[in-house]
N, C-alpha and C positions, 0 to 999 in steps of 0.2 A: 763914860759910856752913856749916861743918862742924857747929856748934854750932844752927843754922836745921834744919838734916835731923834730927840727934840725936833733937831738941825735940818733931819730928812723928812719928819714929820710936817715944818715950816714950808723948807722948799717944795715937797711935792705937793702938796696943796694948793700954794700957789701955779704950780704948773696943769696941776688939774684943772683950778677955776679959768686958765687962758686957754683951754684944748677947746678947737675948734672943730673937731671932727673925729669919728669913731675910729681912726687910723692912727690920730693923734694916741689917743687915749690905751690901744692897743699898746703903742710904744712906752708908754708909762708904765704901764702895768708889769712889760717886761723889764723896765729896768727896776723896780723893784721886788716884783715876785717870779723875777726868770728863772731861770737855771744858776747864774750868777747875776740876781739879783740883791740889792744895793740893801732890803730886808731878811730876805733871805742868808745873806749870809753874814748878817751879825751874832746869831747862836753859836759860829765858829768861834767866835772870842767868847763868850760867856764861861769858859774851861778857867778862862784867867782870872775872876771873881772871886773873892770871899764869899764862904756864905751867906756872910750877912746881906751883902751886896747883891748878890745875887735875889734874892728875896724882893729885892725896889726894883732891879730889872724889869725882873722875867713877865712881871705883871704889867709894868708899862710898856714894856715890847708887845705884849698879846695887847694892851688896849690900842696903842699905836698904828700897830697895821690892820684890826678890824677898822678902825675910823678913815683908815685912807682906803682899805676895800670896798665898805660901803660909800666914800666919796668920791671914785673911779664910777659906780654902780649909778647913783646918784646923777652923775653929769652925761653918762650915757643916755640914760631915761631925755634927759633933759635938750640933749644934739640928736637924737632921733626924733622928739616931736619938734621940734626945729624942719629937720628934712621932712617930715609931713605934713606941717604946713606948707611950706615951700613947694611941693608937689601938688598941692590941692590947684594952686594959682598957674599949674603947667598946659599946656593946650598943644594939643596932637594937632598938628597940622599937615596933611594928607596932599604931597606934591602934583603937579600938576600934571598927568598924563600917565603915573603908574595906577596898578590895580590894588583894591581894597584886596584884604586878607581875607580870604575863605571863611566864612564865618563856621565854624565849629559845633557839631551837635553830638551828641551822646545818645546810644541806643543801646540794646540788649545784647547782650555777649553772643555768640554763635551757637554756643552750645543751650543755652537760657532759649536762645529761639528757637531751636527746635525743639528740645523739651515741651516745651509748650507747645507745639506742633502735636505731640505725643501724647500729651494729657488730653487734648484736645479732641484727640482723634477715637479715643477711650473713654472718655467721658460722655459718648455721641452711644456709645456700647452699656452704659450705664457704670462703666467702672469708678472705684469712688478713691480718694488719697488716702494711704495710711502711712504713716513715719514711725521710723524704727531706731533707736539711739547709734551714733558713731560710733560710741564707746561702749563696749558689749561683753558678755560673759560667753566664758567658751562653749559652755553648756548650749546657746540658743544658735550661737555663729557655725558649729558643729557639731557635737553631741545628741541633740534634738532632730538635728537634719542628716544623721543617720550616718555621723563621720565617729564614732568613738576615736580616746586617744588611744592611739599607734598606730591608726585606721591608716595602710597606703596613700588614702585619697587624699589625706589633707597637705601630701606634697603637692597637690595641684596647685594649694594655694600659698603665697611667702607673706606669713602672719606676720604683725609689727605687733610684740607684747608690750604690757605696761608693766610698772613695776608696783605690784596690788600688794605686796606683804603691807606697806606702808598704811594701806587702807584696809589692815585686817582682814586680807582675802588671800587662799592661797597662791605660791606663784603659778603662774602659765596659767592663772584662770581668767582674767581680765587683759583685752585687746583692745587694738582699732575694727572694728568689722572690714572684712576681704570682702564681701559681697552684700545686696540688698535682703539676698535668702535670710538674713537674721532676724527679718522682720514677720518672716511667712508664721513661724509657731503665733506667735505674739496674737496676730489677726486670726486666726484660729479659735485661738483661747477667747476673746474678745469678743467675735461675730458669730452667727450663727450662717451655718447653712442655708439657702444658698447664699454665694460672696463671689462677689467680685471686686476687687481691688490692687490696685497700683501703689508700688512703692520705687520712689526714686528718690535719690539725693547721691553724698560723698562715701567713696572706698576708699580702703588704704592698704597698699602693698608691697613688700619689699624688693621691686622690681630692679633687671638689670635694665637702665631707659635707652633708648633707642625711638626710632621714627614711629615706633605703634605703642610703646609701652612706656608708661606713667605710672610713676609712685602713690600718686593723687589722683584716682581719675571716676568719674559720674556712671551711674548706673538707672536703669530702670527696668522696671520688673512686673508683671501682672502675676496674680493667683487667682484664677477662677474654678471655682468649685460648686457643682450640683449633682443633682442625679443626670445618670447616666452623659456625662462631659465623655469625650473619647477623643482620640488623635484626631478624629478629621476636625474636631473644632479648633485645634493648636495648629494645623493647617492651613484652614480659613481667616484664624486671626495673623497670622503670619504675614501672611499673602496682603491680607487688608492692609496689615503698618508699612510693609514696603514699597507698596501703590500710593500710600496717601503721604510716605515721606520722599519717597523717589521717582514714582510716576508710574502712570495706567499700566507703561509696556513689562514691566517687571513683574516674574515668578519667581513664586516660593517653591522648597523643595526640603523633605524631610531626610538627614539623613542618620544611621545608627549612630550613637555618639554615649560613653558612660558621665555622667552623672550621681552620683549618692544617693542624692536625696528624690531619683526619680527613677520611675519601671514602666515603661523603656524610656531609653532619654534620647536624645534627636538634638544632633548638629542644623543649625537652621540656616539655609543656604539662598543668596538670592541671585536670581540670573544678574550678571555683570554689565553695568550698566555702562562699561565702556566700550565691550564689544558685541553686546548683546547676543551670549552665547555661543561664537564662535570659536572665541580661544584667545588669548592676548596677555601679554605681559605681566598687566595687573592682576590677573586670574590668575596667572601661570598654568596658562592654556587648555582649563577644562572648562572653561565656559562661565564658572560661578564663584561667587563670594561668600566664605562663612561669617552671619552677620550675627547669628541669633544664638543661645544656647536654651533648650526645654527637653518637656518631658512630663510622663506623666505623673501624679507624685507619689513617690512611693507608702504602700499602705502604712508602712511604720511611722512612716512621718504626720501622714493622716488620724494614727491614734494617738501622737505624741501631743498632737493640738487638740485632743478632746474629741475627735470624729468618726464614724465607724465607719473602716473601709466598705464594707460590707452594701452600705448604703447608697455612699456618697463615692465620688471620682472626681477628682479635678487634674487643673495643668497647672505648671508652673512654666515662665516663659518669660525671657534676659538680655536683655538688649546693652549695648554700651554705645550711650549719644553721641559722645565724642567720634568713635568709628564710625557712626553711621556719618555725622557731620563731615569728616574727612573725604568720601564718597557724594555726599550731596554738593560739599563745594567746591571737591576738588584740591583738598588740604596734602602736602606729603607728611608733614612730620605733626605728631599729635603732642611735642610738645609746645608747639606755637598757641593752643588753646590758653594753656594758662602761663606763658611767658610775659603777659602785661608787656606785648610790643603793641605801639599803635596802629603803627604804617600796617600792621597785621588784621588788626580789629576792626581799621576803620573800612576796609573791604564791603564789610560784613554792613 
């Protein structure tokens, strides 16, 4: 047996040191550590040993096929800087009469573009960024904004839980955030009256997907709060983001819609910029598209951040870029945003 391993040890060696190519060497490899490979399947006889015998084996067998492993390893390294020099001394030469290749440039996601469309247009308003964790406690993503648990409302949203026992927290109290609302207490607690501030980034939801609905999809969100704030200013700003993301000829429209965490809350509707209010397909024929979700914010949630209704009023007001993107460019299915297709992206 000792004199069988040797024998394969010899020859494959030498066949290692004569491979001329990584195809070669592929073939090596399998004939001795395939499926029935030629190392491989000498542990089938070792049953036939003495023990004593076995002992001289089993150790030259393991140093055996480590040495021809790392010299398979070894001679790869060594036929791949081979093909790299060889490549260095290569020369593209460009036939006579076809066209050069498109040369290739990279820009901002569709969705990254308008977002910053949006900050932009907020930021002119004096609104400032706030970020709010992905990964959230139920308390701040619901609880706080005026969903307690059993609360009907929180079948609006299809929460993705973690699994918190492991980090010492009870279960069902640790998620993914459903909305950017998880950041509203937070800025509260943090800022003082008056505030204004925007929060956007990633949601996560247990969606069934289709051409409008994503498991992963982007959000952004303003809170503005002062004295005496009132719906016509959730109105005005409304009106403002739909003109400055979709153009001058576009109205806003408030209309009743329940919310939680807001008194009264308002579906926020924009004339249809396909048929510009007549009726058509897209609308499915009353003229307008629900773009926006607000509302005023309710006083409990108001003291739940430290502030006395009494005093102060603000809005809450929720946008989802992707949607709006869909309508700006023209998109049918919103999961082409984060598909990573090119021919898709490079439109844009």
């Amino acid at each position: 047996m000792e004199d069988k391993i040797k024998n394969i040890q010899q020859d494959y060696k030498e066949k290692i040191d004569q491979a001329k190519s990584l195809k070669e060497l592929d073939g090596i490899f399998l004939e001795l550590f395939g499926k029935n490979g030629k190392l491989d399947q000498l542990p089938k006889e070792f049953k036939n040993l003495s023990p004593d015998k076995l002992r001289v084996v089993s150790p030259l067998f393991n140093q055996i096929k480590q040495e021809l492993e790392k010299a398979i390893q070894r001679k790869r390294e060594e036929v791949k800087e081979e093909i790299y020099k060889s490549l260095e001394n290569e020369k593209f030469v460009r036939q006579p009469g076809r066209l050069q290749a498109k040369k290739r440039q990279g820009h901002l996601h569709p969705t990254t573009q308008l977002l910053n469309e949006t900050i932009e247009l907020f930021s002119k308003l004096g609104f400032e960024r706030f970020d709010a964790p992905h990964i959230d406690t139920d308390e701040y993503n619901f609880e706080l904004l005026n969903i307690p648990e059993g609360h009907p409302a929180r079948d609006l949203w299809d929460t993705l839980y973690i699994d918190s026992e492991k980090y010492g927290i009870q279960p069902g109290k640790l998620l993914l955030r459903t909305h950017t609302s998880n950041g509203q207490i937070r800025a509260m607690r943090q800022l003082k009256p008056p505030m204004r501030v925007m929060i956007f980034d990633r949601c996560f939801r247990y969606e069934n997907l289709d051409a409008r609905h994503e498991h992963t999809l982007e959000q952004f969100e303003i809170v503005y709060i002062d004295k005496g704030v009132s719906m016509a200013n959730l109105q005005y700003l409304s009106e403002y983001f739909f003109q400055g993301i979709l153009g001058k000829d576009i109205k806003a429209r408030l209309r009743p819609k329940y919310y939680p965490f807001v008194e009264p809350g308002a579906g926020v509707d924009g004339l249809c910029i396909f048929c510009k209010g007549k009726g058509c397909n897209v609308c499915g024929g009353t003229g307008w598209l629900e773009l926006a979700g607000a509302g005023m914010i309710h006083p409990q949630v108001l003291k739940n951040g430290g502030i006395d209704p009494n005093e102060y009023s603000g809005i809450a007001w929720g946008v989802g870029p992707e949607r709006m993107a869909m309508l700006k460019y023209g998109v049918e299915d919103i999961r082409l945003f984060k598909s990573g297709d090119l021919k898709f992206l490079e439109k844009y």
